[in-house]
C-alpha positions in Angstrom: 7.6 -9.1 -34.2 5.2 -7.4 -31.4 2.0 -9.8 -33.1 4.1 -12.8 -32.1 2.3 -13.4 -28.4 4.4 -16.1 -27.2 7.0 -14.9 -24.9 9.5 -18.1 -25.7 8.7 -18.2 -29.6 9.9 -14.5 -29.6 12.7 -14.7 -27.1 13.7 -17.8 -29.7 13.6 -15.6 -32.3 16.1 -12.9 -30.5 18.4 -15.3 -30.2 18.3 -16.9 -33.6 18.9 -13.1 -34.6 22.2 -13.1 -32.2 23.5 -16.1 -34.1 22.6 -14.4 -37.5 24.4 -11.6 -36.8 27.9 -13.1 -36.1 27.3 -14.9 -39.9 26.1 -12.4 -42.7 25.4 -8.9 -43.6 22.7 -6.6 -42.8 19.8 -7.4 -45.4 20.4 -10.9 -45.4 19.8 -10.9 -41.4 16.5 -9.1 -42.1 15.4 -11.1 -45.2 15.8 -14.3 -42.5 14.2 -12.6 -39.9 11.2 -11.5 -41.5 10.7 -14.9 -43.0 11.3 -16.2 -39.5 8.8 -14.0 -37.7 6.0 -14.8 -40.7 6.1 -18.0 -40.0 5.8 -17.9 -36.2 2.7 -15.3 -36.5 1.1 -17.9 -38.9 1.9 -20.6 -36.2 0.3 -19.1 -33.5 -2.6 -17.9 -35.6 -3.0 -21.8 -36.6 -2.6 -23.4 -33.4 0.4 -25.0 -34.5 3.2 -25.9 -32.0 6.8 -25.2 -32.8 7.8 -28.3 -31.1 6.3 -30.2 -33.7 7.6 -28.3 -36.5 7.9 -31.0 -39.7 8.1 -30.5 -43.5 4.3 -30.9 -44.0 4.1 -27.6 -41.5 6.3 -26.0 -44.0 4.0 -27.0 -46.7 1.2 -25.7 -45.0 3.1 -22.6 -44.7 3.8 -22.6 -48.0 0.2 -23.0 -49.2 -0.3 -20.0 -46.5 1.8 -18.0 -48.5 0.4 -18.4 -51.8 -2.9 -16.7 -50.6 -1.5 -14.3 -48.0 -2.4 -11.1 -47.3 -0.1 -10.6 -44.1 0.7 -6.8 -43.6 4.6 -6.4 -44.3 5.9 -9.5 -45.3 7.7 -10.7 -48.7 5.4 -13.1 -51.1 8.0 -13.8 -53.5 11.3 -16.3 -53.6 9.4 -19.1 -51.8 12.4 -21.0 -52.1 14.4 -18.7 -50.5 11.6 -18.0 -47.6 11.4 -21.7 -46.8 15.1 -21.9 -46.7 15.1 -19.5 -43.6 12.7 -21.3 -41.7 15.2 -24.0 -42.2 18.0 -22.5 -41.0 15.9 -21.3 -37.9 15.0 -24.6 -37.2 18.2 -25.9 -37.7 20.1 -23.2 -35.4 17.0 -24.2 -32.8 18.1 -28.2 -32.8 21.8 -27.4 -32.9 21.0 -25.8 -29.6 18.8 -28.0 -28.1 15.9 -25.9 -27.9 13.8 -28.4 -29.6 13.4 -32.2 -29.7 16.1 -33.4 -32.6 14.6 -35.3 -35.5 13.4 -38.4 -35.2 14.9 -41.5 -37.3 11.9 -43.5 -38.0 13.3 -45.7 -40.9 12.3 -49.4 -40.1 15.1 -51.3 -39.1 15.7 -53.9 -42.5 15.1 -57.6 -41.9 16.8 -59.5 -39.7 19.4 -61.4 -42.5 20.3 -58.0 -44.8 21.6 -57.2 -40.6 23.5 -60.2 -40.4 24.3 -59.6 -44.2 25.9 -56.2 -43.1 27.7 -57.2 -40.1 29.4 -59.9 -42.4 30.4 -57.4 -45.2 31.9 -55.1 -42.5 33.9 -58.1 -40.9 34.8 -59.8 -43.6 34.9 -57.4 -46.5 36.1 -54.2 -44.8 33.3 -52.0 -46.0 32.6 -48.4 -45.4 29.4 -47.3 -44.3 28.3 -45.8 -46.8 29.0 -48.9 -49.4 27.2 -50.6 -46.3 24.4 -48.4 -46.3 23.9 -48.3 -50.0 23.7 -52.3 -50.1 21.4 -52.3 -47.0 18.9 -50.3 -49.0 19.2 -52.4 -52.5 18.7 -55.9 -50.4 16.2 -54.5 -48.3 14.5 -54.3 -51.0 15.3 -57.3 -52.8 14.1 -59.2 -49.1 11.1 -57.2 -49.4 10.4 -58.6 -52.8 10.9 -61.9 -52.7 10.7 -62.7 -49.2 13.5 -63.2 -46.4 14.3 -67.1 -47.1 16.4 -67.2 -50.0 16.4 -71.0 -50.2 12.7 -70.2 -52.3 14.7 -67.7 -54.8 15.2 -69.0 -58.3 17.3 -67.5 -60.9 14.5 -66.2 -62.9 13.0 -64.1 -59.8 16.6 -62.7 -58.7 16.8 -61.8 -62.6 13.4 -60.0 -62.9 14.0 -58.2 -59.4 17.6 -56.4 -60.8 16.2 -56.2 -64.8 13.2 -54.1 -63.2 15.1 -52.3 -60.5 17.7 -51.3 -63.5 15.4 -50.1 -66.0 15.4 -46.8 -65.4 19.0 -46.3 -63.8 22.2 -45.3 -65.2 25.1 -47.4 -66.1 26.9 -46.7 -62.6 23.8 -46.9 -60.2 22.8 -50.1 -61.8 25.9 -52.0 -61.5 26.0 -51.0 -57.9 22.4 -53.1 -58.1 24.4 -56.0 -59.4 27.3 -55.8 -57.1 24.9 -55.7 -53.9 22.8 -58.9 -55.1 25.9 -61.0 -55.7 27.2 -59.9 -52.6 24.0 -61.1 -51.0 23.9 -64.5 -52.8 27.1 -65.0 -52.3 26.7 -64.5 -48.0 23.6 -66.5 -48.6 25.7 -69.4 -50.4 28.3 -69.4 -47.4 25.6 -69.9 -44.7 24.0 -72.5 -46.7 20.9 -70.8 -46.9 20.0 -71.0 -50.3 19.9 -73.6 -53.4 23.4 -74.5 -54.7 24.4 -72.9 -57.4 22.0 -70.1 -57.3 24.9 -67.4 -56.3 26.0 -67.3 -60.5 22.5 -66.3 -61.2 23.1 -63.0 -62.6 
């Protein structure tokens, strides 16, 4: 703890020890800790800041670890090690002390949005139904474009036999269902070829 040179990273690290000890026993608290303090040495000696701590930092730390010859610190259970860091992170986001994580998933087109709004209203959907459909028609818009009055059968057919191939019964009919769903909101806003909703 005394190489770490930053005065916050270490008062940080007090803390985080604080919170460990209201949660689990004696070793555990020192396993964490050491992992904790490893990674904050290796921080500082790599100009890394802990404000932009990601999961390609903790790979780098990783690969740190594979080759390390820190004095005093454990080089085996890498999952285990990693998992600290985690939790440090974690406990250090909870609290505010860092920036929380960024969602930088791409809004989906335009209609799957309108397609989403109309299942909620209309069909009662949870969210996570919702968000499960989003994804699959996402992709479907992706593929063959976001005006469905140029899909054809056989293109709506190849899209679901190759997103299938490789899924189990369950996942795929989840495919199926979202892609009917979608050609049949399509169908009612008279944005497609007649007929094309019985497809599949």
């Amino acid at each position: 703890r005394s190489r770490i040179r930053s005065t916050r990273l270490g008062s940080l690290i007090d803390d985080f020890e604080r919170d460990l000890q209201r949660a689990g026993p004696a070793r555990w608290i020192r396993f964490n800790l050491r992992a904790v303090i490893h990674f904050a040495v290796w921080l500082e000696r790599t100009g890394r800041s802990v404000e932009l701590f990601d999961e390609a930092t903790l790979d780098a730390f990783q690969r740190h670890r594979s080759q390390c010859r820190c004095p005093d610190v454990s080089r085996n259970r890498v999952p285990w090690v990693l998992a600290c860091i985690r939790r440090f992170f974690r406990y250090l986001r909870e609290r505010d002390c860092l920036p929380k994580a960024q969602n930088t998933a791409p809004s989906p087109p335009v209609i799957v949005e309108k397609f989403l709004r109309w299942m909620k209203a209309h069909r009662g959907v949870v969210d996570k139904t919702l968000s499960r459909y989003g994804t699959l028609v996402t992709d479907l818009v992706t593929a063959l474009g976001d005006a469905p009055e140029t899909y054809s059968a056989r293109s709506l057919r190849d899209f679901v036999q190759q997103r299938c191939r490789n899924y189990r019964p369950k996942t795929a009919q989840m495919v199926f269902s979202a892609v009917r769903m979608f050609l049949r909101y399509v169908a009612l806003e008279g944005l497609c070829r007649p007929g094309l909703e019985a497809a599949l």
